[in-house]
PADREN-333699 format. One record per residue: residue in three letters; residue number from 1; x, y, z of N, C-alpha, C in turn. Coordinates in pm, whole numbers. Each point is the difference from the previous one (the first is absolute). Example, Ala and Ser with C-alpha at 12.3 -4.5 7.8 and 13.67 -1.06 7.14 Angstrom:
BEGIN
("Ala", 1, (1319, -569, 780), (-89, 119, 0), (90, 120, 0))
("Ser", 2, (-35, 105, -72), (82, 119, 6), (-77, 109, 73))
//
This chain:
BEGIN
("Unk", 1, (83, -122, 0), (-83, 122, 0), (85, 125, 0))
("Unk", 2, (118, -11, 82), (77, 126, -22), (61, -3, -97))
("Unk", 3, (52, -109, -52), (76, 40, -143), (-57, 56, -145))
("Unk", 4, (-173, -31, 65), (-93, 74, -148), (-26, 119, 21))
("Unk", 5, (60, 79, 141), (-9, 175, 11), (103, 10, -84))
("Unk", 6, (-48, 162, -67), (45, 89, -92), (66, 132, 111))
("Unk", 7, (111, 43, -91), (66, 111, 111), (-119, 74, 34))
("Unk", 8, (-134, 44, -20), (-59, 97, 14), (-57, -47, 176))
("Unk", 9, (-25, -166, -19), (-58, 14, 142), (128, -44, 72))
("Unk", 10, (115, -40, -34), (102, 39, 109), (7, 131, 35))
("Unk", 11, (23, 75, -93), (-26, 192, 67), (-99, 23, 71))
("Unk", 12, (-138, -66, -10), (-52, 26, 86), (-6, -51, 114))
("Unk", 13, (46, -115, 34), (-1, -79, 73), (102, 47, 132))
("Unk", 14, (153, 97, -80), (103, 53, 53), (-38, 115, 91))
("Unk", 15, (-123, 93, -111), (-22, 87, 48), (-92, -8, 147))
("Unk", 16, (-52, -75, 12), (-94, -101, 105), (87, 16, 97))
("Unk", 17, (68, -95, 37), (110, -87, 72), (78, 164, 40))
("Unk", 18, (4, 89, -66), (101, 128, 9), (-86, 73, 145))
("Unk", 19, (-139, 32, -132), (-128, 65, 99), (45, -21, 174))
("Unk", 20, (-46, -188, -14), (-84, -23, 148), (167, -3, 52))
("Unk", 21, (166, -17, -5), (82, 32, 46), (-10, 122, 59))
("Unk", 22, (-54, 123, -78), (19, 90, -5), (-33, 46, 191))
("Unk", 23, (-160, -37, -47), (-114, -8, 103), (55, -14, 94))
("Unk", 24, (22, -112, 22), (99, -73, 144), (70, 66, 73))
("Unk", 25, (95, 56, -91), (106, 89, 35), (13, 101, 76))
("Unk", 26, (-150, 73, -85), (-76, 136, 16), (-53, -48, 164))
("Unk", 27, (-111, -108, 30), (-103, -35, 92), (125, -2, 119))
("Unk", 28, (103, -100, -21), (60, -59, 89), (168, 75, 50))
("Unk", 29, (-22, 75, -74), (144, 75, 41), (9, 165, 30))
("Unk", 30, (-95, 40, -113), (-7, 152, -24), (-114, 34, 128))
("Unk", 31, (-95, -42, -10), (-131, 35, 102), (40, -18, 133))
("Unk", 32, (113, -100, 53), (60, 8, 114), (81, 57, 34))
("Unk", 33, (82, 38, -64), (156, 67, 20), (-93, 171, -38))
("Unk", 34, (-138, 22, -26), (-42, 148, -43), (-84, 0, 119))
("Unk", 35, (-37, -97, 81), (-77, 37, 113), (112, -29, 139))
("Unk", 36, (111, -49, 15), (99, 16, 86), (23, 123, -8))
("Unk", 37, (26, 62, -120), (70, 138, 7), (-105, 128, 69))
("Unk", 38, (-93, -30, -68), (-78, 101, 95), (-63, -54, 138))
("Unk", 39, (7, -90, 29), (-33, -54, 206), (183, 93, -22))
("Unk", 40, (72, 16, 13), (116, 81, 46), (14, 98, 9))
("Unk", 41, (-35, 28, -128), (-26, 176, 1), (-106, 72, 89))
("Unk", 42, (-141, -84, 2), (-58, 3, 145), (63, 25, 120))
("Unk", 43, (55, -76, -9), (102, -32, 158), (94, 103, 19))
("Unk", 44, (40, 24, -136), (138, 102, 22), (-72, 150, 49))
("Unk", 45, (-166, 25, -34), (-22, 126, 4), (-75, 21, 72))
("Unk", 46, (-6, -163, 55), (-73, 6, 162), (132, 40, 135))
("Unk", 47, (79, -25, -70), (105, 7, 129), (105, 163, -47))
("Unk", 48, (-19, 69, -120), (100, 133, 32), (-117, 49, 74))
("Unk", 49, (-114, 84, 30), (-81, 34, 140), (107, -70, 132))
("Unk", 50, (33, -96, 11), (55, -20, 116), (188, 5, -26))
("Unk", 51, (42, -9, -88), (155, 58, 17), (22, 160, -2))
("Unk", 52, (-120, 69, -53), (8, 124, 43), (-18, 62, 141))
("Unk", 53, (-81, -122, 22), (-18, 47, 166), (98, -35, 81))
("Unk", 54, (57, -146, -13), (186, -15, 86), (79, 93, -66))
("Unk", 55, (-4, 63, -103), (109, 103, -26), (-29, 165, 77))
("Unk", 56, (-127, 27, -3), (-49, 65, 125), (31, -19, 123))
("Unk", 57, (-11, -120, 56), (49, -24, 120), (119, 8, 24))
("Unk", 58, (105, -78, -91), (126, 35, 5), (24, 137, 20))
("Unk", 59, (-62, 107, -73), (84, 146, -31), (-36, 11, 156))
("Unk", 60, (-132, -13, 52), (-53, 86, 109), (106, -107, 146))
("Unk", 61, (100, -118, -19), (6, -17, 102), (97, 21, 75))
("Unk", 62, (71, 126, -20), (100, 83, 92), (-75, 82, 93))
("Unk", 63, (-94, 37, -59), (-92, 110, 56), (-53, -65, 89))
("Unk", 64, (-51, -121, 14), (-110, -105, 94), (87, -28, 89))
("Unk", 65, (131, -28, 3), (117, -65, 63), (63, 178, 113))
("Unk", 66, (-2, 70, -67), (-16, 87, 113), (-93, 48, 53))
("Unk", 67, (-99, -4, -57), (-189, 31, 124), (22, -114, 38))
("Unk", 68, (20, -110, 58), (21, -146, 56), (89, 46, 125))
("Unk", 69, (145, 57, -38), (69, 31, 97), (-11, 115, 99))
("Unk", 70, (-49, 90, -78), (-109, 135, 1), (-65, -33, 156))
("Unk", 71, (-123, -119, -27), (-76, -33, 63), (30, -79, 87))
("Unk", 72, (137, -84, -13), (23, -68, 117), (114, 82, 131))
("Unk", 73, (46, 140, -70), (69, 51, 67), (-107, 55, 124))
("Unk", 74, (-85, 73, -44), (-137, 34, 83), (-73, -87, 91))
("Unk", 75, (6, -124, -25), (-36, -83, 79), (77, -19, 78))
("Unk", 76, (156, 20, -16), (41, -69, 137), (10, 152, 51))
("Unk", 77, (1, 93, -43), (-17, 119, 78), (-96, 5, 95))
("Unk", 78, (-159, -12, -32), (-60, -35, 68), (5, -100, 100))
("Unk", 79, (79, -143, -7), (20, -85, 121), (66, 80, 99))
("Unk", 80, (116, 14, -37), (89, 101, 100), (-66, 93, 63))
("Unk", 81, (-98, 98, -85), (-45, 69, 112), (-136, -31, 105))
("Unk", 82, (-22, -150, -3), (-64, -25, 56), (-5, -34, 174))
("Unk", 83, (-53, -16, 116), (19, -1, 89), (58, -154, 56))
("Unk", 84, (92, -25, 89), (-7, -177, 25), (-70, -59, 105))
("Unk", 85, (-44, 109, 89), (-65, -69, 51), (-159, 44, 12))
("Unk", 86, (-102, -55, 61), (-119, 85, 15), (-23, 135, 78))
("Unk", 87, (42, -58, 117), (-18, 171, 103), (-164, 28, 26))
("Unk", 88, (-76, -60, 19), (-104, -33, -12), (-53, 104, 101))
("Unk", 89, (25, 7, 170), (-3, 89, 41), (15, 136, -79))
("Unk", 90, (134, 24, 18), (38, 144, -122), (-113, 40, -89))
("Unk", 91, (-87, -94, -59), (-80, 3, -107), (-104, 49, 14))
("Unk", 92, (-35, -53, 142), (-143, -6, 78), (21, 192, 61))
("Unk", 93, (95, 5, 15), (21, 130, 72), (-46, 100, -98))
("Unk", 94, (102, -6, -101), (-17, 90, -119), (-146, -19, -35))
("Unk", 95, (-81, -77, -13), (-127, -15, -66), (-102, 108, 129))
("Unk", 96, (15, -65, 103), (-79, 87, 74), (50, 176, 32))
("Unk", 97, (132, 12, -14), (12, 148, 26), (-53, 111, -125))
("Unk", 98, (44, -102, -93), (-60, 120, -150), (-186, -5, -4))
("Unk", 99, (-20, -103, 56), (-165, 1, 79), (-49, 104, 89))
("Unk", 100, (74, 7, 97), (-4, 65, 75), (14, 145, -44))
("Unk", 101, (106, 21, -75), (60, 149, -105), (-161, 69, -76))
("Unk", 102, (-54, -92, -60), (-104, -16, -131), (-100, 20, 58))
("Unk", 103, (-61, -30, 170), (-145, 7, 29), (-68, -137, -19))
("Unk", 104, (57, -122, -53), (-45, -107, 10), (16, -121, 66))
("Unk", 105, (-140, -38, 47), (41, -127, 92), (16, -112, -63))
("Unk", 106, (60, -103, 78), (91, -119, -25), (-136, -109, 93))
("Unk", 107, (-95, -45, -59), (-85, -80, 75), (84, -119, 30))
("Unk", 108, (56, -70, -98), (12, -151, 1), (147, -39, -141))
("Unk", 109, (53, -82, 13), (112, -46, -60), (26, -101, -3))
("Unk", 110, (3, -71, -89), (49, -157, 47), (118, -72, -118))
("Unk", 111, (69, -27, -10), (137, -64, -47), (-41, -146, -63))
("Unk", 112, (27, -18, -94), (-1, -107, -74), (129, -26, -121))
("Unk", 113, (35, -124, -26), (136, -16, -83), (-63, 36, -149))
("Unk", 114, (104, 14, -120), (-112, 53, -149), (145, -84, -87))
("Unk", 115, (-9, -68, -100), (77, 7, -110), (125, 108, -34))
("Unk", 116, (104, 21, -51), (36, 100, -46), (40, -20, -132))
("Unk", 117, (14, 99, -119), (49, -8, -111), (106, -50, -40))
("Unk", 118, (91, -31, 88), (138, -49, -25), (58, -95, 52))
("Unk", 119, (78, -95, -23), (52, -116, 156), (56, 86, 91))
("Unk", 120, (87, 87, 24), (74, 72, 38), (-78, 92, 86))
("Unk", 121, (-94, 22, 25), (-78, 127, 81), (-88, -86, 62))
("Unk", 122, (-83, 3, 85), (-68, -59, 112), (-70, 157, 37))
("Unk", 123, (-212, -50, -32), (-89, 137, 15), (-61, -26, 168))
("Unk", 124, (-34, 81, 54), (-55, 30, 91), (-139, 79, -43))
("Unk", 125, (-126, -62, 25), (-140, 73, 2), (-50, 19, 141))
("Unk", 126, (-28, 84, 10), (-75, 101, 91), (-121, 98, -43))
("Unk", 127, (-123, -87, 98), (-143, 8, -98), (-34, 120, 155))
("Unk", 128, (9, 157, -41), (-61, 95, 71), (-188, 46, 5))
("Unk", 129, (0, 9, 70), (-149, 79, 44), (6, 122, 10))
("Unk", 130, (-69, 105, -85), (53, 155, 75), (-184, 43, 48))
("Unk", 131, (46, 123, 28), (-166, 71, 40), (90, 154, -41))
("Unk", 132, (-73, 102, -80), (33, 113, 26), (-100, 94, -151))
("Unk", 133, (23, 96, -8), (-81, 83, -68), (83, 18, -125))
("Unk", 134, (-57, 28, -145), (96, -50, -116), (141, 62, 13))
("Unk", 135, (-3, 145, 33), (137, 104, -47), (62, -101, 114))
("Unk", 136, (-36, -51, 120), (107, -43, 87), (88, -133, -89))
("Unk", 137, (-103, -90, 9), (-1, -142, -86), (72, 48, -144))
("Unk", 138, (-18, 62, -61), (104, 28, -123), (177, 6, -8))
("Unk", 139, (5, 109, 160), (109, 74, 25), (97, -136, 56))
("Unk", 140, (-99, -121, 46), (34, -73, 86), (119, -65, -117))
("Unk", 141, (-87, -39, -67), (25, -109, -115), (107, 97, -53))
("Unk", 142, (11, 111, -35), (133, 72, -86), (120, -53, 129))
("Unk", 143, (-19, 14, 117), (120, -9, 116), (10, -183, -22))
("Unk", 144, (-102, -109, 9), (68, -109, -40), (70, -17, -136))
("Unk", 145, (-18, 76, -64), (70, -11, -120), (177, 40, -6))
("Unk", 146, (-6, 90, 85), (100, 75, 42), (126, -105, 114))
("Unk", 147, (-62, -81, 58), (77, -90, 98), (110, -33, -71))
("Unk", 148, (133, 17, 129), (153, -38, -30), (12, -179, -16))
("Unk", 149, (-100, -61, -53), (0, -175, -47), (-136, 56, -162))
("Unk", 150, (99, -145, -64), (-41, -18, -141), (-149, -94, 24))
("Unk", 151, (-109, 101, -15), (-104, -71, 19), (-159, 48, -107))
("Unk", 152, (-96, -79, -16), (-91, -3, -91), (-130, 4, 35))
("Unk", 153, (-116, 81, 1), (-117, 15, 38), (-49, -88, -105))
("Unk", 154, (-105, -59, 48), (-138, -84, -79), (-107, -8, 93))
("Unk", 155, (-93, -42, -67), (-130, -44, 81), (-105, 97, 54))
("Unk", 156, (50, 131, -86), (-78, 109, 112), (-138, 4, -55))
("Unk", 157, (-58, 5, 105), (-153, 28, 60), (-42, 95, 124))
("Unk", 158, (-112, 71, -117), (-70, 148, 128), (-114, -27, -20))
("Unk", 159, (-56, 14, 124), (-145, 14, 1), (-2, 135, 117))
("Unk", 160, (-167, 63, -53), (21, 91, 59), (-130, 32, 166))
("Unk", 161, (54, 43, 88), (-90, 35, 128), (-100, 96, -8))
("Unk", 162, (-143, 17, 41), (-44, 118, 41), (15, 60, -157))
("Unk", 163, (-112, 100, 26), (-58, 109, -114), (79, 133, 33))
("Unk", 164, (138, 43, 56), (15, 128, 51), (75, 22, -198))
("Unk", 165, (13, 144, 46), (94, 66, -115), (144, -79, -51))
("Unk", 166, (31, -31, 159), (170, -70, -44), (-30, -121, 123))
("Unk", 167, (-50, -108, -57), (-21, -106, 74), (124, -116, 16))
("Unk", 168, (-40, -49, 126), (149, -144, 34), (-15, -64, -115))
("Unk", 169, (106, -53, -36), (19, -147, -118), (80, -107, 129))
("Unk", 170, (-61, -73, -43), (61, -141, 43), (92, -72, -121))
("Unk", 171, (87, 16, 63), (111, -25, -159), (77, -149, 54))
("Unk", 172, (-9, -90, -143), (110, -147, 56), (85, 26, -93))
("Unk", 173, (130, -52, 59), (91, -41, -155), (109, -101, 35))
("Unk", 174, (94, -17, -97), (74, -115, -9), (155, 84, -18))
("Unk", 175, (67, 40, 113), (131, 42, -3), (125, -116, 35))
("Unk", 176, (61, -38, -140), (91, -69, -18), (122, 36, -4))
("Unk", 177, (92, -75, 94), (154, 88, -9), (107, -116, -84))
("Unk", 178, (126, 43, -21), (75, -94, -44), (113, -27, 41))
("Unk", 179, (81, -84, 59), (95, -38, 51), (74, -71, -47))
("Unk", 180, (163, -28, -30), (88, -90, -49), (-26, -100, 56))
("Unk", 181, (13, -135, -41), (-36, -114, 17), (141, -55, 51))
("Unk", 182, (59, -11, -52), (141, -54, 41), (91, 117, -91))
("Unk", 183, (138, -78, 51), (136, 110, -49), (5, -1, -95))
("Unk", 184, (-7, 147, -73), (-1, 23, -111), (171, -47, -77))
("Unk", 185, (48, 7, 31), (194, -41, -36), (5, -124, 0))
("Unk", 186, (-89, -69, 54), (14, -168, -24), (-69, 10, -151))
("Unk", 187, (-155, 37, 22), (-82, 7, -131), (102, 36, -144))
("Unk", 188, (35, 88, 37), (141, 39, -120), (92, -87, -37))
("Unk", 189, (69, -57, 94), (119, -128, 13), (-98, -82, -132))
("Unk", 190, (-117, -54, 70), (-86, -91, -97), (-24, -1, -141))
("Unk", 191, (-34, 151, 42), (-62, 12, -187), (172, 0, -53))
("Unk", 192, (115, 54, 29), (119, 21, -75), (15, -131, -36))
("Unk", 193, (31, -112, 102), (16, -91, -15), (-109, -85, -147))
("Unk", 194, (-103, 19, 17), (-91, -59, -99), (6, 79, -132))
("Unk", 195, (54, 108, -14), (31, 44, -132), (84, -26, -48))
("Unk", 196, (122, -63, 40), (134, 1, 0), (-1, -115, -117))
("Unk", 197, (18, -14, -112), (5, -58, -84), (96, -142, 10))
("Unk", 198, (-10, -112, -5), (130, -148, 27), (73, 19, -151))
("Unk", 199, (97, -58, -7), (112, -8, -51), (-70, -102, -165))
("Unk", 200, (-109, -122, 105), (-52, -37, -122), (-108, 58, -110))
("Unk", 201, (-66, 92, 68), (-124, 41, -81), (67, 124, -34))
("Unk", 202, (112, 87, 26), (2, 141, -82), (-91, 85, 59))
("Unk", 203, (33, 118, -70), (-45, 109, 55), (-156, 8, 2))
("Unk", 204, (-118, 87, 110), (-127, -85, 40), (-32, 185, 2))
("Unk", 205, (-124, -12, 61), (-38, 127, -7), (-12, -37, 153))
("Unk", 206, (30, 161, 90), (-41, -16, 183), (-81, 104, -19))
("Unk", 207, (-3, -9, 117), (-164, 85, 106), (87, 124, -17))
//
């Protein structure tokens, strides 16, 4: 049967066989290697948005590296000038004399332990009762603000007495002081020590 084809249907036959090669080629090589390339280019233009942003970060991180030190210089400023011990008396004194100064009474007080923001500091709360008329009760609160210890008002509540012109308030609040917790020069020893980069890992970033 093939030897009674004429060149015409071998040409066509070639051209056939050429075609569906062709096809193949096209289906199985081109359509994959043309849809790899763009999942990449995807990818590639999903990710400059984010090498622009580590190259941002990079420029900005001299600047971060001193607000870091900036901010940790201030902090230990603040430890240091903090008190070591309570003085609790001392405290109690000062609270009632600027009371006494202001026109306002000291009903009731009572001491309770509070969290503090830092390992290093240890808070003292002291939940007051006052009684006094607003200008007193205002003046009061500017003089606790004023106390020689690092301390924080919350919790305040007035209610007010009687219908006069300048009536009593019954005032509560939450006067918190702050105290060093332990030695601050050990705390230091620590953190130096924990920044201090080993010999195996290279240079590290510290506190």
């Amino acid at each position: 049967m093939l030897a009674r084809l004429g060149q015409r249907e071998w040409a066509l036959i070639a051209i056939a066989l050429t075609l569906v090669v062709a096809l193949l080629w096209y289906f199985l090589l081109i359509v994959p290697i043309r849809q790899e390339t763009e999942s990449v280019r995807q990818e590639i233009n999903a990710l400059i948005p984010e090498r622009d942003k580590g190259r941002q970060a990079q420029r900005a991180l001299p600047e971060l590296r001193a607000t870091i030190a900036e901010l940790q210089a201030e902090r230990q400023a603040f430890l240091r000038a903090l008190p070591k011990e309570e003085r609790l008396s001392q405290v109690l004194n000062e609270i009632l004399t600027e009371a006494l100064r202001s026109g306002v009474t000291v009903r009731s007080f009572t001491r309770s332990p509070t969290s503090a923001p830092v390992p290093e500091v240890r808070a003292l709360s002291l939940a007051l009762s006052l009684e006094a008329p607003f200008p007193e009760t205002y003046a009061y609160l500017q003089r606790l603000e004023g106390l020689s210890r690092f301390s924080s008002i919350s919790g305040l509540n007035l209610s007010v007495q009687g219908q006069e012109v300048n009536p009593s308030l019954n005032t509560s609040l939450t006067l918190t002081l702050y105290v060093l917790a332990k030695d601050l020069g050990q705390s230091e020893g620590t953190t130096k020590t924990q920044a201090t980069p080993s010999p195996q890992t290279g240079q590290g970033g510290g506190r």
